[in-house]
C-alpha positions as CSV (number, residue, x, y, z in Angstrom):
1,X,10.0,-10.2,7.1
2,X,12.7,-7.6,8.5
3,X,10.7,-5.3,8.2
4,X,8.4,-6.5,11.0
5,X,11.2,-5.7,13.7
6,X,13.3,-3.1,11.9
7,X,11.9,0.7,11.5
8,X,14.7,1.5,9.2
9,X,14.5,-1.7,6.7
10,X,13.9,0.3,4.0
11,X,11.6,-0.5,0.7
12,X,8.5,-2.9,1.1
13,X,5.3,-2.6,-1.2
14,X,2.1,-2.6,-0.9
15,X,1.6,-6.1,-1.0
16,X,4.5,-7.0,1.0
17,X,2.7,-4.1,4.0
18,X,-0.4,-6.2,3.4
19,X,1.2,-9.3,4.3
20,X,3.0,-8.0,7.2
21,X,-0.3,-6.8,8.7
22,X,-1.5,-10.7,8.2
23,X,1.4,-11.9,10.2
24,X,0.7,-9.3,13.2
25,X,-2.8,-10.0,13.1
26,X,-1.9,-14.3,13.7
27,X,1.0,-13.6,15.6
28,X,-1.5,-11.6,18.1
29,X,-4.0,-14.3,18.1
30,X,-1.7,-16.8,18.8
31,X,0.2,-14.7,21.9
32,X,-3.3,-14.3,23.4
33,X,-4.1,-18.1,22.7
34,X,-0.6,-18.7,24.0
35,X,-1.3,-16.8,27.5
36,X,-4.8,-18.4,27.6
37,X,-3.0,-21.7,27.6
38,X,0.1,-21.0,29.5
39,X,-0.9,-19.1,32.2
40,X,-4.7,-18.9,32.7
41,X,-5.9,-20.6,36.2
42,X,-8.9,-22.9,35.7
43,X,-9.7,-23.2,38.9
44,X,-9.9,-19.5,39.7
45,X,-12.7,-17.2,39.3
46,X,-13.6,-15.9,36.1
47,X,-13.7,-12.1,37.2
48,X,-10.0,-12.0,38.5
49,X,-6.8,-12.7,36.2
50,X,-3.7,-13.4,37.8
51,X,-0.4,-11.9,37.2
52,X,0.9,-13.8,34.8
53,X,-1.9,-13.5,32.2
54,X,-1.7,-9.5,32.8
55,X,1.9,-9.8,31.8
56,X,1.4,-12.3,28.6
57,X,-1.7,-9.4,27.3
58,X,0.4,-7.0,28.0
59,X,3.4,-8.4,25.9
60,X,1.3,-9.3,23.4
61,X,-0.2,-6.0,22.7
62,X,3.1,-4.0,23.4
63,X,4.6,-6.8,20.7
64,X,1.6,-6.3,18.1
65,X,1.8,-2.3,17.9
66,X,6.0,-2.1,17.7
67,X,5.5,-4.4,14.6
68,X,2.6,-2.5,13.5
69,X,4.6,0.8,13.6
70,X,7.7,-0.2,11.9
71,X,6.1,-1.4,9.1
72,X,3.9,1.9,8.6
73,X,6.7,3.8,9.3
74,X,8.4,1.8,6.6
75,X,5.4,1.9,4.4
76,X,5.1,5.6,4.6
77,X,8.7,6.4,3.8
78,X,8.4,4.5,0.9
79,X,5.5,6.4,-0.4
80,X,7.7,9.5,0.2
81,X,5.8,10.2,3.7
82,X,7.6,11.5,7.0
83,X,7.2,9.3,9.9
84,X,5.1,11.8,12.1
85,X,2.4,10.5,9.5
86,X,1.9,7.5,12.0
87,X,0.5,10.2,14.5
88,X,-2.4,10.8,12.4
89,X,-3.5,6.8,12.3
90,X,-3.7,6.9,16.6
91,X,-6.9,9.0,15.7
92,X,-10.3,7.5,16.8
93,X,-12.1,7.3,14.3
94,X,-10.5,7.3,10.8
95,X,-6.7,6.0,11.7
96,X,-7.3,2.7,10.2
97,X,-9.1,3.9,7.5
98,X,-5.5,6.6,6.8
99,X,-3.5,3.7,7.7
100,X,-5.2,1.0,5.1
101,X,-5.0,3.8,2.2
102,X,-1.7,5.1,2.8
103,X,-0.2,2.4,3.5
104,X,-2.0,-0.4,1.7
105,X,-3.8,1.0,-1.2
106,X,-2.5,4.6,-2.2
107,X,-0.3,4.0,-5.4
108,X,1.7,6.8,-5.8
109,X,5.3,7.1,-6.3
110,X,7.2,8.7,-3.7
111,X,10.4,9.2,-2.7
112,X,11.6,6.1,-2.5
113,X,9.1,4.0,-4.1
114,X,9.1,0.2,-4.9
115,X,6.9,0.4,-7.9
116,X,8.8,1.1,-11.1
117,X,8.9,4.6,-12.0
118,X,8.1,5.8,-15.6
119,X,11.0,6.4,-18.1
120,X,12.8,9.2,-18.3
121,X,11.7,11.8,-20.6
122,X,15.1,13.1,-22.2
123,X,15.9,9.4,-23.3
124,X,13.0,8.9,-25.6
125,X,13.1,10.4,-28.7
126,X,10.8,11.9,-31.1
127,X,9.9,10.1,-34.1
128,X,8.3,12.2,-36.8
129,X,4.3,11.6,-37.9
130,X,4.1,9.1,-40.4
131,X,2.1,10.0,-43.5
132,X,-0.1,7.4,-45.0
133,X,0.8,6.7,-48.4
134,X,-1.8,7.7,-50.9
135,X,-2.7,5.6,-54.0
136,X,-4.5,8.6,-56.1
137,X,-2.1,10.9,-58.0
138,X,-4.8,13.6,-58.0
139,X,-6.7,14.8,-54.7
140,X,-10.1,14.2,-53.9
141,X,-12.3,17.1,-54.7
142,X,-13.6,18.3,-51.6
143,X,-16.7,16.7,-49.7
144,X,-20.6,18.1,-49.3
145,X,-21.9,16.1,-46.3
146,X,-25.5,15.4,-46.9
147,X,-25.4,15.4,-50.7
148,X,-23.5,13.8,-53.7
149,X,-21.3,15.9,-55.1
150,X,-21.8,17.2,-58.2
151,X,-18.5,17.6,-60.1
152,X,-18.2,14.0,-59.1
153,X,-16.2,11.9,-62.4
């Protein structure tokens, strides 16, 4: 789980990106819960938020999208991306969707890819055709589809 905190960690998978994105998504949930029940005033009005709460949302968030971004950034260098790829999932409308299929679904080996590559072609080697072994000594005459033939023993 390095690669939560660590831009540079180097090879994760797709599942591994997955379950990264799991532990972000809880580990936000519970630093809002955790400012909600650290630092909220219940005897203060509803439509004002002290300091403290500000400061808890705002660690929270700033916490949630520096693990977010070094995971992608590990993600996308492992499917042979740059990092400036990130720059395209900050768009409105269809970041997630770039992030969740480069990151999470695309399976195509890049540069330096966690999925096993296929062999080598120079180390396999040709074998030749193998010829079915007759049991005639003499060949078939040839074949009229649609009719007996009529040379036919």
């Amino acid at each position: 789980m390095l690669a939560l905190i660590n831009p540079c960690h180097g090879k994760i998978g797709r599942a591994h990106w997955w379950l990264s994105q799991i532990a972000i998504f809880c580990l936000a949930i519970g630093g809002l819960a955790g400012t909600i029940f650290l630092f909220a005033d219940l005897d203060g009005s509803s439509s004002a938020r002290n300091p403290m709460e500000n400061v808890g949302i705002a660690v929270t968030i700033i916490a949630m999208l520096y693990m977010n971004l070094c995971t992608c950034l590990n993600r996308l260098r492992d499917s042979g991306r740059s990092s400036f790829w990130y720059l395209s999932f900050l768009l409105p409308t269809v970041g997630s969707g770039l992030m969740c299929y480069f990151c999470g679904i695309e399976k195509t080996p890049g540069r330096f890819t966690s999925d096993k590559p296929d062999p080598p072609a120079h180390n396999i080697v040709p074998q030749p055709p193998v010829q079915p072994a007759s049991r005639r000594s003499t060949p078939l005459p040839p074949k009229e589809f649609g009719r007996r033939h009529r040379n036919a023993v």
